[in-house]
N, C-alpha and C positions, 0 to 999 in steps of 0.2 A: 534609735535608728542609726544604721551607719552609716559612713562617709559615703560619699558620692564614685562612685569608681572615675578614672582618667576618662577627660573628653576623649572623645573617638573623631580622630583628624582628619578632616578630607585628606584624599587622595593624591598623593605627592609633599605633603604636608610633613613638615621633621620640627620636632621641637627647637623655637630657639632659643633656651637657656639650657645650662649645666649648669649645677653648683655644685662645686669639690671640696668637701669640707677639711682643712687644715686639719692634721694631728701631730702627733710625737714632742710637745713643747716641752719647755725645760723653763726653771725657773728660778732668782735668787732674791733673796734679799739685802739690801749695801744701806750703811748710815746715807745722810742726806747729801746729795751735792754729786755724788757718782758720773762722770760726762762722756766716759769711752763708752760708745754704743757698738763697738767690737767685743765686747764682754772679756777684753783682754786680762788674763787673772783671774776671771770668775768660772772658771771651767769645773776647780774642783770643790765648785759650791753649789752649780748647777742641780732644781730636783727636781725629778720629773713631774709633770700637771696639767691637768686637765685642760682642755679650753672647748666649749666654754667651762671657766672655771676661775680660781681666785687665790692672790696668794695662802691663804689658810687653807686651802684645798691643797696646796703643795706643801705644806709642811705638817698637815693631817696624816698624808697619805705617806710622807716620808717617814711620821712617827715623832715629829719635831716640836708637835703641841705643844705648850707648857701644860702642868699642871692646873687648874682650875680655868685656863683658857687665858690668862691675861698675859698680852700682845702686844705693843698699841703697835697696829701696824700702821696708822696714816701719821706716825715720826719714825717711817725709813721708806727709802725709795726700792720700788719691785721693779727686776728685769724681766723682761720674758721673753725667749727666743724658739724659733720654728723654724726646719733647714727641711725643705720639700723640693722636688723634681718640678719642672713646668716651662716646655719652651714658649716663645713669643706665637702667637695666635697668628694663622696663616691669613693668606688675604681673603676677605671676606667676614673674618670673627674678631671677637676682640676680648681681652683679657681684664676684668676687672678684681680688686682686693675690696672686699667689704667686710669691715671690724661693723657688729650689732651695737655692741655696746664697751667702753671701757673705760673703767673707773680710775681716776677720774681727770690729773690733768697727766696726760700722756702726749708723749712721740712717739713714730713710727721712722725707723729704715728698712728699707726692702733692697736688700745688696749692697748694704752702704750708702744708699741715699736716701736724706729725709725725704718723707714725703706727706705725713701730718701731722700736725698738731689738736688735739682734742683739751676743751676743757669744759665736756660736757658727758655726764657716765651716760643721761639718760637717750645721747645723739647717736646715728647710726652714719657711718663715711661709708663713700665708697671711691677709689683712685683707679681710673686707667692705669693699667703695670705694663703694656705690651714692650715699653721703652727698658723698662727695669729685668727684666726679668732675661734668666742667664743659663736655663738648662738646672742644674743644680742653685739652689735661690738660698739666703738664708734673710727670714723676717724679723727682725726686731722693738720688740715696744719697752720703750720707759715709763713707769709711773710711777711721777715723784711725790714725796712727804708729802701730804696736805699739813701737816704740823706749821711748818713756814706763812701758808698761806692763811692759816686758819687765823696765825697772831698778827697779820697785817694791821697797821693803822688805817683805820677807816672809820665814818661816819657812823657815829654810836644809834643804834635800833630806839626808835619811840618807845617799846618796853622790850623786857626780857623773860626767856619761859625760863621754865626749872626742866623743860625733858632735857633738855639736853647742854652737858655743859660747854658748848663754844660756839657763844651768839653769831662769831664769823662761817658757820658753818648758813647762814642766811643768804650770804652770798657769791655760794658754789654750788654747785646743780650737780650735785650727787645726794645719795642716801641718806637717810636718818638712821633706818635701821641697819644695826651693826654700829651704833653711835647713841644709842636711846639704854643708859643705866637702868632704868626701871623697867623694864622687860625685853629689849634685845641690845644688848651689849656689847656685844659685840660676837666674831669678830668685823670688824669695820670691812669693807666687801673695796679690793684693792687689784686690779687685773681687767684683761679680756672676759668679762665676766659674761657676755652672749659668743655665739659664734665667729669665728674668723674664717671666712671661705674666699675660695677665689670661684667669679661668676665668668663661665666662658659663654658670649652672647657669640650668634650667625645669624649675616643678613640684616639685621636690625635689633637697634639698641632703644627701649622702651624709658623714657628719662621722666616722665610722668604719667602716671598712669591713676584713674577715678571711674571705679564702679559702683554704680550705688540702686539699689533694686526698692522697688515701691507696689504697695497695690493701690490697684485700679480698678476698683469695684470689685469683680469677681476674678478680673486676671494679675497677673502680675507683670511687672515691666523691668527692663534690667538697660540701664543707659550706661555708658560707656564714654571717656573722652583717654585721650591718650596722644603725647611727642613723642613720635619717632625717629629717630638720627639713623641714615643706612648708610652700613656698612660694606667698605671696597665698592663694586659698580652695580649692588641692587639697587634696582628704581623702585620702588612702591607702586602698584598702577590699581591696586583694589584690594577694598579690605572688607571682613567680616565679623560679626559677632556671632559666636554660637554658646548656644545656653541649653545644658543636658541635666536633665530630672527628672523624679518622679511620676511627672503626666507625662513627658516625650521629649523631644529634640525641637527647637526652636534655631532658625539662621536669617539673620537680616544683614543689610547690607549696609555697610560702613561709608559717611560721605569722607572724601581725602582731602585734605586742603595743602599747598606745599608753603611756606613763607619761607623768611632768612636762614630761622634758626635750625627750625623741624616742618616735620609733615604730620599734622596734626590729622585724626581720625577721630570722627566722633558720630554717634547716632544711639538706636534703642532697639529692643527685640521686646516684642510682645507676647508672652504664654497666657494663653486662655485657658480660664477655667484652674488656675495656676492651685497647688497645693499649700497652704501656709504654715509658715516656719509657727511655730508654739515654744511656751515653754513645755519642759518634758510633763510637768505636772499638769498639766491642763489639755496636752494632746502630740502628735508628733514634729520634730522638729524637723522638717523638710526642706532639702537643701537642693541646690539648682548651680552643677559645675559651669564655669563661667571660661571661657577663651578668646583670645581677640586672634584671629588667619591676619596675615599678608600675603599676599599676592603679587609676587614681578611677573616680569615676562615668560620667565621661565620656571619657577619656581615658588613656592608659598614657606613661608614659616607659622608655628604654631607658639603665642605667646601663652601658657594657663596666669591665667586673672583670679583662680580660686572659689571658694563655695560661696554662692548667697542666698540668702530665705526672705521669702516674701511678709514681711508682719506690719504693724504700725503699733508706734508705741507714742501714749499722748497720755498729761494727767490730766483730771478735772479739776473741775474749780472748786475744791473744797477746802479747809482746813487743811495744813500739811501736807502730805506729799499720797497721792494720790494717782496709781499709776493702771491706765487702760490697756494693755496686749492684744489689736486687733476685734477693741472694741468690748473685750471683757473687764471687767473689776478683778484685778487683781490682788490676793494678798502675798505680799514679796516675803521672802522667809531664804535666810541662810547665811552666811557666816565672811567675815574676813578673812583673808586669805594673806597668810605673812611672808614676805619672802623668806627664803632657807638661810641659815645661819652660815653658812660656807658658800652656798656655790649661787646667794640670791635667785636667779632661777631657780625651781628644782629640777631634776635631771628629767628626761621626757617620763621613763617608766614610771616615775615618781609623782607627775605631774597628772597624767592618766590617771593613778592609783587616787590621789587627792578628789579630785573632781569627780571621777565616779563614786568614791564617799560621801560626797557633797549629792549627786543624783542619787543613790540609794536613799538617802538619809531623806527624802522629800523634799531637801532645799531647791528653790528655784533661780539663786540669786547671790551670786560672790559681789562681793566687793575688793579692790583692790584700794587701800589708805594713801594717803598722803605722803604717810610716813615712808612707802616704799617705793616702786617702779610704776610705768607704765607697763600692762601685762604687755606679754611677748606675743609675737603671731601666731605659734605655738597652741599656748595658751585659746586665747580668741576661736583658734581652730577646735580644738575640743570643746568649747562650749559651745560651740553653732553646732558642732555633732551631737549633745547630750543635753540639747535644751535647757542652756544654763544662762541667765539676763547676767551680765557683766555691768554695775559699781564701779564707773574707773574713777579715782578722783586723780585730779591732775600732782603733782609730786611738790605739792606745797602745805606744809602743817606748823602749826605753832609758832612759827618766828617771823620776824618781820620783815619781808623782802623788799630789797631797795629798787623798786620798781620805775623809779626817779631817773636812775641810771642808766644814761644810754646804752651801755653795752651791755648792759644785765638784762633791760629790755629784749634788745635784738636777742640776743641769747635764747631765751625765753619763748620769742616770739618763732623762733626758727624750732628748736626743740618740739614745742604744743604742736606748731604746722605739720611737722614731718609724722607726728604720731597721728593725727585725726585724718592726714593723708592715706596711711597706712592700714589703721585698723576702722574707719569712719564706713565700711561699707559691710562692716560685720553685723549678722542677725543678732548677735547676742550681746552687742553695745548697745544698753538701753540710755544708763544714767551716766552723765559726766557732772563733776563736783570742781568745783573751784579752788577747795583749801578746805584743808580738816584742821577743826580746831581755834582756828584763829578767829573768828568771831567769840567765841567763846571764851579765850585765853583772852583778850583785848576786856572784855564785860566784866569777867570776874577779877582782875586786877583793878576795875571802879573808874577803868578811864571811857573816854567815850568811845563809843560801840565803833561809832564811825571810822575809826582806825583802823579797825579789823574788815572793813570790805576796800573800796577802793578800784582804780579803774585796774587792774591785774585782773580784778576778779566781777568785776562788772560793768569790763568793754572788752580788754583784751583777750582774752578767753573764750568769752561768747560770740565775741565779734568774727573770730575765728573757726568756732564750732557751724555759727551759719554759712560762712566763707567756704567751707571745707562739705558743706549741705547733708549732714553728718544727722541721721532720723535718731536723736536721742533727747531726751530732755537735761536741760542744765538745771544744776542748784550751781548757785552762789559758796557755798558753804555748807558744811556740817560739822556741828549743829548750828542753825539757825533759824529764823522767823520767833514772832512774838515780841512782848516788849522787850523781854531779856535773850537772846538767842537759846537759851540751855532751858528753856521754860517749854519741858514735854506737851505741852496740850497745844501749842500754834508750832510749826513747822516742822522741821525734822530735827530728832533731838537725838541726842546720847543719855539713853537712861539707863540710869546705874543706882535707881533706891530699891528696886530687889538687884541687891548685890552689893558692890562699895558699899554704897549708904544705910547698910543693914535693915532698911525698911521692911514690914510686913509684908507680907506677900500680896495682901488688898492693897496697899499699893499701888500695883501694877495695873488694876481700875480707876483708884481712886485719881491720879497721875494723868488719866484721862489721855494714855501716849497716844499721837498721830502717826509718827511713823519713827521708830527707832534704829540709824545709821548704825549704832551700835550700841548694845545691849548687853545684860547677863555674864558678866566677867567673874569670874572665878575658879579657884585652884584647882583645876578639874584633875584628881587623883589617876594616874597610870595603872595598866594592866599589870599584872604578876612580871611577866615577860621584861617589859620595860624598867620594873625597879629593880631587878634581876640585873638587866645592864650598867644600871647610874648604880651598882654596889650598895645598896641602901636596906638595910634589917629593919629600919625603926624609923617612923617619921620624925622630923625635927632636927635630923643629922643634920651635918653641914652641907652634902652631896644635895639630899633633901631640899635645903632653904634656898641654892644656888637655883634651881629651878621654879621658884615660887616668885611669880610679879610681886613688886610694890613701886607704890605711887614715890614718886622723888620726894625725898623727905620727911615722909609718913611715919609714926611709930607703929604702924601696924602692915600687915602684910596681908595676901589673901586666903591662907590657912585661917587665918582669923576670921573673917569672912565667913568662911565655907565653915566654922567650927560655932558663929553664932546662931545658924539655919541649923546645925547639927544640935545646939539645944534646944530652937521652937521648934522641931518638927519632932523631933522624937525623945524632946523630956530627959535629956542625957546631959551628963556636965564632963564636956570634951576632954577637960583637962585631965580628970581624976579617971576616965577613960580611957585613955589614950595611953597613961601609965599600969593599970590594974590590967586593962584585957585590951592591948594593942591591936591586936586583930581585928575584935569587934570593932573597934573604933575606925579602922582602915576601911571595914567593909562600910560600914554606916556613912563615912568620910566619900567615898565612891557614889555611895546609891544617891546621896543627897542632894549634889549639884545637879545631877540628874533629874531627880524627884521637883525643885524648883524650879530648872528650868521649860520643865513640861508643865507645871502649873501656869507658870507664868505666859507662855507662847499661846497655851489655850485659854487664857483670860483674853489675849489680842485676837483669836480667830472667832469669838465666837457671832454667831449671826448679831447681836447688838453692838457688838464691839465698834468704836471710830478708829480703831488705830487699822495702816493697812501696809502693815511691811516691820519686820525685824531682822534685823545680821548680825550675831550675835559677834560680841568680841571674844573671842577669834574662831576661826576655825581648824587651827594646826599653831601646833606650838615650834618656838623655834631652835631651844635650846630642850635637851633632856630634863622629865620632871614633872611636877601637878601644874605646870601651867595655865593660862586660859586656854587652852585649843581643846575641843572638841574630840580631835583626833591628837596623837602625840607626834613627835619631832620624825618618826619615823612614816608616818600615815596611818599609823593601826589606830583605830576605833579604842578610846577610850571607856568605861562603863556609861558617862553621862551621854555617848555619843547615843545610845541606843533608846535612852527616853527622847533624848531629841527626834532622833529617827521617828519614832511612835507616835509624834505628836505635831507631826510634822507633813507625815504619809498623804498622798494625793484625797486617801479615803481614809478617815481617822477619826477616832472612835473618842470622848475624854467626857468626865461630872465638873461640875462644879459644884461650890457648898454657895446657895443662895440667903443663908441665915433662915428666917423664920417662913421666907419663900419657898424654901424645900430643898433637894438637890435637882438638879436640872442635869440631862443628857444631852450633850450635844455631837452629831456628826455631820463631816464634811465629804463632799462630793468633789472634787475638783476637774474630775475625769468631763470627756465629752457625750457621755452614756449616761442617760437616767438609769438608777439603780433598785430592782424590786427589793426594798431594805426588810429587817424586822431586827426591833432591838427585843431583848430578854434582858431582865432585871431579875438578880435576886440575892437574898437575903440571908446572911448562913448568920447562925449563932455559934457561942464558944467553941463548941465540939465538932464544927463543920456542918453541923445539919440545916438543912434550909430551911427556913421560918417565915421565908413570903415569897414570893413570884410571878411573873407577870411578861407581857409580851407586848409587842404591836409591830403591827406589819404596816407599811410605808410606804411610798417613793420618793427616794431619794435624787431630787432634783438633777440635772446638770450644772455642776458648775455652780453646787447652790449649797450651804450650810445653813441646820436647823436646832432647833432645840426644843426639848420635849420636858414637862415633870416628871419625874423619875414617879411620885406619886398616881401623877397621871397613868401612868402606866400600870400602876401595879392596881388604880380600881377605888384606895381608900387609902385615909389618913394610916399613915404608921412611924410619923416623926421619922423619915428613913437619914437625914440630916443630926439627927439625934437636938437638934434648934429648941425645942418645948423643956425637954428634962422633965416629963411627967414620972420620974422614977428612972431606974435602972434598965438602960436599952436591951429590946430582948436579941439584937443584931452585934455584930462587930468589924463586919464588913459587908460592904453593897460591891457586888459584880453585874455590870454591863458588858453587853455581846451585841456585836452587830454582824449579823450573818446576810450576805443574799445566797441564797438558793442550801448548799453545802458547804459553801466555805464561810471560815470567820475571817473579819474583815479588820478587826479590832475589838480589844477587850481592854476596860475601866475600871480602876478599885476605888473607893473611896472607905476613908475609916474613921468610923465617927468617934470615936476614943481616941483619933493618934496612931500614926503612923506606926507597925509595930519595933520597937527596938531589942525586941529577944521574943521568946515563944517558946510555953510550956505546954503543953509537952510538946518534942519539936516533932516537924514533920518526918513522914515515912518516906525517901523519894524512891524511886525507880527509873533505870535510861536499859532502851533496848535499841538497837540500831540494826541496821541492813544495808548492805550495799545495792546502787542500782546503775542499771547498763550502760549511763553517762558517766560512772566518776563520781559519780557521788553519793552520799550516804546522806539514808532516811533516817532522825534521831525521834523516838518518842520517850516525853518523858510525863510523869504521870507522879500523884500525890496523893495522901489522905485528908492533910490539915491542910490551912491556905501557907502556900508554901512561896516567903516573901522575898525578891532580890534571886530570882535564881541564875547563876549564871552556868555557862558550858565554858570547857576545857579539853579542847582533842586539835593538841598538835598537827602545825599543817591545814586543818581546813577553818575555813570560816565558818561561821554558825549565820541562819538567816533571821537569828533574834539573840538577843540577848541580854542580864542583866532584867528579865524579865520576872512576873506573878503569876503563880498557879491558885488558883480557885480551890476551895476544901474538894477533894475527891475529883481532880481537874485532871487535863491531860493535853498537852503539847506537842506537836508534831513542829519540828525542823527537817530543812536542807543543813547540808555541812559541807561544802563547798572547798574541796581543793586548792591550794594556793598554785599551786604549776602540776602540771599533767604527771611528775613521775610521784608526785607524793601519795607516798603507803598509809593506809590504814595504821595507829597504833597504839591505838586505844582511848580512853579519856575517862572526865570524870563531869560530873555536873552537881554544884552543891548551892545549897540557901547559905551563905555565912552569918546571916545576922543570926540564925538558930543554929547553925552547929552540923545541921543536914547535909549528908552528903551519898552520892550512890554514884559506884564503877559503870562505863557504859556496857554494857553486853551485847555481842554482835551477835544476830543470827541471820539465817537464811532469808527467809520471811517477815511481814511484818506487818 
């Protein structure tokens, strides 16, 4: 669904904000200690950069990178200067500078005079300028060494982690990552790294402002409180709420109150019969633009307050983490989200591309870590557009915060405010988190638990979140709950024994997970494209390893990982692999993470399942390489990205091996449409041909997952699990289809021999394509054997599957999807790698 178009203003009505976003900055960087904030002598060192952006964005873009990336840029202090036009605000308006974010302890001149101090990355200022400002302006920010500050004498931490090495980084309220050696390293994020605007307000200046929308029974209700300060001789004499959506226009009328400081307004608007926000998976996310009017004697202003959606989000009382959306059971599904190795935010285009990755892929549900930021508003915005539930944990992980400290406190306490202030009235802020990891770092170090929670994180947080009346639910922590917090079957856990912990793939049953914060980490192999840019011929390069997570410390890395699944699943010994037919070992290397990770997700969704939510760790890498992301450093969809897609889908199709139980089919509904279903099973032997078959037609519930015997369906016993070994199976692969009416909805292989890792004789493929009146091209491709791992290759578009299975004598119908409007046609190819298969796409007319 899309954004909400602009309120439509009563009549006389002019917006009263502008915001001018600052450009042209320039940038340096000087040893420590630097104090002329005239940049007197730094003229011919000045490079140009971004803002928002960051010193490594300025020495990126100037070509000034080192070699392999190492920097340290928090031992030198960054300048950054911005020379803009902008007189003083005539009478009636007023001129405000508001820095989003910067990292981390900085000052500010505006014409030569200070005017802030920041020692907070994650705080947003904003300073009256109407006195400063001079026609031609020039702005100035310092940010000095944290190197200095990091080595201060201070009061030694209860324990110490290994992420990261400099335990003083516990008490400065900036970032982990760009500081975390075992998987983002840098570079350390050092700058204006959100926006720097200047806000021209008229008429009236909004200094608090609290929207928060709720349903009520069948309507929705949207309250409003708001300080306004007026500017030059508006009086205030009447104010308004208007709330424009989906069912209609709502306007109620605002009570005034005037005191010392401000003239507070506050009341509610009521829509009947109100549309509710959903996630995208389970239905539409329906938004409702939000404005507060003023009204003088003469004149109204119009302040926009932004999108809100009507949902309620509540868990039950169960085991773990347990989350209702308006009254439904939800199962949460989707990925971390890391900030960018350069510019922390990603850039907006970038950030759309991200997130609609995430809504393609079926995921309902980001999380932002400890490790990182508070999402941006930005951010928040697109997910209330794309029905996406927002994971925010507060920006506290693994170290021990001196919470004791009065000014660390206040710090703290002003920081969490200002964010639940800001984003507390977003649809798609469901979960807020207390601290990632520190329960669990505190457990496994053998000291007492009780270290790791504490009143930070179970008064001052919460106490805040209800203060702020902020509709989400808090954890304490993740992972935590149970005797030991990291104990998968009580609370919310981080499970990593399919993955790290090389555990079986049963496992991820036997584990009994409740809700996994984060999950499923592994060196998720890059498209052609991508090892094409990191310069890389052969895995195991050095280019190669730079891009591979490992734990601090560890003799192993997660190629190892992903290369121990690569011998239980397909019988292969990686090493002697990976040197005799590197290829094949690249493709197999690719499909596998994949192949696991869709085992594993569909062991947690199926109708018996206790677990009710997984985020995989991560879902975008941050440096180039096979990292954990899902997607790579740039957003492109990796191969694993597309079994997760598949297995993930609102309506998805997946077997299970139930041992001597049989194999079992299972699909999910998640849509708000009962479904007229039918699954077909069937049965091919060696040579393709089919050897059993069987049907059933269904309803497929709303919002309901089932599961069927695959035997069941086919009528009679035929060991389709191959569990018995009465002899040599006459099968080698079971295909599942889930069709309502004409189309397919999903399709399931299971292989009761092992997954295949070559195939004699290989398949026959075929790709024929056609252009059509939108832009885009119709792709079918088609096969004689079962044709395993196939992926597409046509420069410029997307494909609408991929990394996908063809059935013996199968056939596959894609979209191929344009990357921008002028992109031509120019050819492609689609091959099976694990067999050697491969066929040119043929364009023609028809199709």
């Amino acid at each position: 669904m899309s954004a909400p178009a602009p309120p439509r203003l009563p009549d006389g009505a002019a917006l009263a904000v502008e915001v001018i976003a600052l450009a042209d900055w320039q940038a340096a960087g000087v040893p420590p200690g630097f104090t002329d904030h005239r940049l007197d002598g730094l003229e011919p060192e000045l490079l140009p950069c971004p803002v928002p952006g960051t010193a490594a964005a300025a020495l990126l873009g100037a070509g000034l990178w080192p070699a392999g990336g190492q920097r340290d840029l928090d031992a030198e202090d960054w300048w950054f200067r911005c020379r803009f036009d902008a007189d003083p605000a005539p009478a009636g308006e007023e001129t405000a500078l508001r820095l989003e974010g910067v990292a981390t302890l900085a000052d500010v001149w505006l014409n030569g005079e200070h005017v802030l101090s920041s020692q907070d990355m994650h705080d947003a200022h904003e300073i009256v300028v109407d006195d400063a400002l001079a026609g031609a302006n020039e702005l100035v920010i310092g940010c000095r060494a944290l190197a200095p500050a990091l080595g201060a004498k201070r009061p030694r931490p209860r324990w110490r982690t290994r992420l990261v090495p400099h335990q003083g980084l516990r008490w400065l309220r900036t970032s982990l990552t760009g500081r975390i050696p075992a998987f983002a390293p840098g570079p350390a994020p050092v700058g204006p790294w959100r926006p720097v605007t200047l806000v021209r307000r008229r008429r009236a200046a909004v200094e608090r402002l609290s929207v928060r929308a709720r349903v009520d029974a069948r309507d929705g209700v949207v309250r409003l409180r708001a300080a306004l300060r007026p500017l030059g001789d508006f009086a205030p004499a009447a104010a308004q709420l208007v709330v424009d959506g989906p069912t209609g226009r709502s306007e109620a009328p605002l009570a005034v109150e005037r005191n010392e400081d401000a003239i507070v307004v506050a009341g509610e608007a009521r829509i009947v019969d109100a549309a509710l926000w959903w996630p995208h998976t389970h239905g539409e996310p329906a938004l409702y633009d939000v404005s507060l009017v003023v009204a003088g004697e003469d004149d109204a202003v119009a302040v926009p307050c932004g999108p809100v959606g009507f949902r309620s989000v509540t868990a039950r009382d169960e085991p773990g983490l347990a989350l209702d959306v308006n009254g439904v059971p939800l199962f949460c599904r989707g990925g971390s989200l890391l900030p960018d190795a350069v510019t922390v935010d990603p850039p907006a285009a970038k950030l759309r591309t991200l997130l609609e990755r995430c809504r393609d892929a079926g995921m309902n549900m980001l999380r932002l870590s400890g490790v990182g930021t508070y999402g941006s508003e930005e951010l928040y915005r697109l997910c209330d557009e794309l029905g996406l539930l927002v994971w925010q944990d507060f920006p506290f992980a693994n170290l021990d915060y001196p919470i004791d400290d009065d000014s660390f406190r206040a710090a703290v306490e002003h920081e969490a405010a200002s964010f639940l202030a800001r984003a507390g009235g977003h649809a798609s802020l469901a979960v807020l988190c207390g601290s990632s990891e520190i329960e669990q770092q505190v457990a496994m170090l053998g000291l007492d638990p009780a270290l790791g929670r504490g009143p930070l994180f179970e008064e001052l947080l919460p106490g805040l979140v209800r203060e702020h009346d902020v509709d989400a639910h808090y954890v304490t922590s993740t992972p935590t709950g149970g005797e030991l917090p990291f104990r998968p079957d009580a609370g919310v856990a981080h499970y990593f024994g399919v993955g790290a912990y090389r555990r079986p793939l049963e496992d991820a049953r036997r584990a009994e997970v409740r809700f996994a914060a984060e999950c499923l980490a592994f060196a998720n192999v890059p498209g052609e494209q991508a090892l094409d840019e990191l310069g890389v011929t052969r895995v195991h390069e050095p280019a190669w390893k730079a891009g591979v997570p490992r734990d601090t410390g560890a003799g192993w890395d997660f190629d190892d990982v992903r290369d121990y699944y690569l011998r239980e699943l397909f019988r292969v010994d990686p090493a002697e692999l990976r040197s005799a037919d590197p290829e094949r070992y690249l493709a197999l290397s690719r499909i596998v993470t994949g192949e696991v990770m869709a085992a594993t997700l569909g062991e947690w969704r199926r109708e018996r399942s206790q677990c009710r939510g997984a985020l995989l760790w991560t879902l975008n890498d941050v440096v180039p390489g096979a990292g954990w992301g899902v997607l790579d450093d740039r957003g492109r969809p990796k191969p694993a990205y597309w079994y997760v897609r598949r297995a993930l889908a609102p309506v998805a199709l997946w077997m299970t091996d139930e041992g001597t139980n049989g194999l079992a089919v299972h699909a999910a509904n998640d849509t708000a449409l009962p479904l007229a279903a039918c699954f077909e099973i069937a049965l091919h032997g060696r040579e393709g041909q089919v050897v059993d078959s069987g049907r059933l037609e269904l309803e497929l519930g709303r919002r309901t997952v089932v599961e069927r015997a695959v035997e069941g369906i086919l009528g009679r016993f035929v060991d389709a699990g191959y569990a018995y070994r009465f002899g040599p199976p006459a099968h080698e692969v079971v295909v599942a289809t889930l069709t309502v009416g004409e189309s397919t909805l999903g399709r399931a292989f299971h292989f009761p021999l092992g997954r295949p890792a070559s195939a004699t004789p290989a398949p026959r493929l075929s790709a024929s394509a056609a252009r059509r009146d939108d832009g885009r091209v119709r792709l079918r491709v088609t096969t004689d054997l079962l044709a395993y791992g196939v992926s597409v290759s046509t420069p410029g578009f997307d494909p609408s599957d991929d990394w996908f299975s063809l059935a013996p004598n199968g056939t596959r119908d894609l979209l191929l999807t344009p990357r921008t409007p002028e992109t031509a046609w120019s050819g492609g190819e689609v091959r099976a790698p694990v067999t050697g298969a491969y066929a040119r796409i043929e364009l023609e007319e028809t199709l």
